[in-house]
Phi, psi and omega in degrees: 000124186295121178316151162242092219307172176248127177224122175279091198258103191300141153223201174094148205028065147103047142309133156200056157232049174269337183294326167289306187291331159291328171294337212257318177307312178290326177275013175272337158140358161276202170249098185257143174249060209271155204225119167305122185295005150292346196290287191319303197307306196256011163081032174269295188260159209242132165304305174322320184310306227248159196259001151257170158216116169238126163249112182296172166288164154134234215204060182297111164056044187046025167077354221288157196038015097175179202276153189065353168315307166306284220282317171296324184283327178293330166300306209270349196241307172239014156255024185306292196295320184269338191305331188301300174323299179322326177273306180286352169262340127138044188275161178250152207194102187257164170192128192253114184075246151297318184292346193276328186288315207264328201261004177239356154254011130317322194095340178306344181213136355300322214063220186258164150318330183300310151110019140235127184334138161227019172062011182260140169278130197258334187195175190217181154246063224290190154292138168292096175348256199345356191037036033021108196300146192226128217189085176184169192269128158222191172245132201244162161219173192197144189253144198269357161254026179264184191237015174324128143297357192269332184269022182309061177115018151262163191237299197212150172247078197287154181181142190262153182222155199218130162169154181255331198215088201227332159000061204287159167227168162210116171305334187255108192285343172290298176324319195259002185276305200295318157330249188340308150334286182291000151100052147194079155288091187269314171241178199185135122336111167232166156311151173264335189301329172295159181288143155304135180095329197232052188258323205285127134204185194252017185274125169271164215245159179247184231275154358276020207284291192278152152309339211207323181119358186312156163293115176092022207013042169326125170247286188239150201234185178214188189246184175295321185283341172105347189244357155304107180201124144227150169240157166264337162327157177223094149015269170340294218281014194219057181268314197233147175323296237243003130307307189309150183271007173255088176233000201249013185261335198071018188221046162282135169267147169269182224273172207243319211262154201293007176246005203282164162265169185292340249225320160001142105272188203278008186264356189305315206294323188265356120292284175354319190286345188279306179292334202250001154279341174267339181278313213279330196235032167284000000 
């Protein structure tokens, strides 16, 4: 009888993509749950029970010292010990948005060279240059040498991104050069305009191709090991065709993989890639 992964999907102080992202993990072929992050902290749930880890989109503690600051300190202070077990047992680990905002001030992203958590923060997530909440379709690219498991056999992407603070930065120009070196800039913001494959540079492109203004037009990073992945982009939300905003055109694109259904889109594919890395590595 074939596994079915376990997916722990956090919600509690203002998340609110957890419902999606769990519906969307199951139809990628897992079990997904969500569970409030006192349930881990004060221990009615075992971080360790479940073979995922998702930190949803929304606005965790109303963005308040900035977005994802409360929820990583909260995270990075009392989940310290099991998030390391978790990690260090070779579990995969998303953050969408706010979870991605949440997974860099933790420290779990970029992380360290060694490619064990030490929890120091490295980079942030800023005001968008626009000084403005940003509520829009953009284009993604995924670089074919990084070792993400999560970006596996994607090349390029539409995708919507909802977010105020979404900027990535790194104060250490060494720090973000080596991020690149190890390939893991896993998605940049292109031109649509561009050929698949020649989308990538580091000049940052202006608004709207990029949204927010990042350095490098980071849209999502990995951690060295690869199994570690956040975005500001939200997946989740191009699960199916008739998300997309050409579908009533009839020239939404679909999902890449041979087992997908017609009806798929391409963000389905970056769950998929998770689940069938957990079935693949028990």
């Amino acid at each position: 009888m074939s596994y079915t992964p376990s997916v722990a999907v956090l919600f509690g102080f203002g998340i609110n993509c957890d419902r999606e992202t769990a519906a969307v993990f199951n139809l990628a072929g897992g079990q997904s749950k969500r569970i409030h992050l006192n349930s881990f902290i004060n221990g009615d749930e075992n971080l360790e029970d479940y073979d995922i880890l998702a930190v949803p989109g929304g606005f965790s503690f109303g963005d308040h010292l900035g977005s994802g600051r409360l929820m990583g300190n909260r995270m990075r202070f009392s989940l310290r010990d099991k998030l390391q077990d978790f990690v260090s047992s070779g579990k995969p680990i998303i953050g969408i948005c706010n979870g991605f905002q949440v997974l860099v001030k933790t420290g779990l992203l970029p992380g360290p060279e060694n490619k064990i958590p030490d929890f120091i923060q490295r980079a942030s997530l800023t005001l968008n240059d626009t000084g403005r909440y940003e509520d829009r379709w953009v284009t993604l690219e995924f670089n074919p040498d990084s070792n993400c498991i999560w970006t596996k056999g994607i090349t390029r992407m539409d995708c919507p991104v909802r977010h105020g603070e979404g900027k990535y930065v790194m104060p250490d120009s060494d720090n973000l050069e080596a991020l690149s070196n190890n390939n893991q800039i896993v998605v940049r913001y292109v031109d649509p305009k561009t050929e698949p494959g020649e989308g990538f540079t580091d000049e940052i492109l202006p608004f709207p191709i990029s949204p927010n203004g990042s350095m490098k037009n980071i849209a999502g990073i990995s951690d060295k090991t690869g199994l570690i992945f956040g975005l500001m982009p939200h997946p989740e939300a191009v699960y199916a065709k008739w998300l997309h905003p050409d579908h009533s055109r009839n020239t939404a694109p679909g999902a890449i993989s041979e087992n997908s259904h017609e009806w798929e889109g391409e963000g389905l594919q970056i769950f998929r890639n998770a689940i069938e890395y957990v079935k693949n590595n028990r």
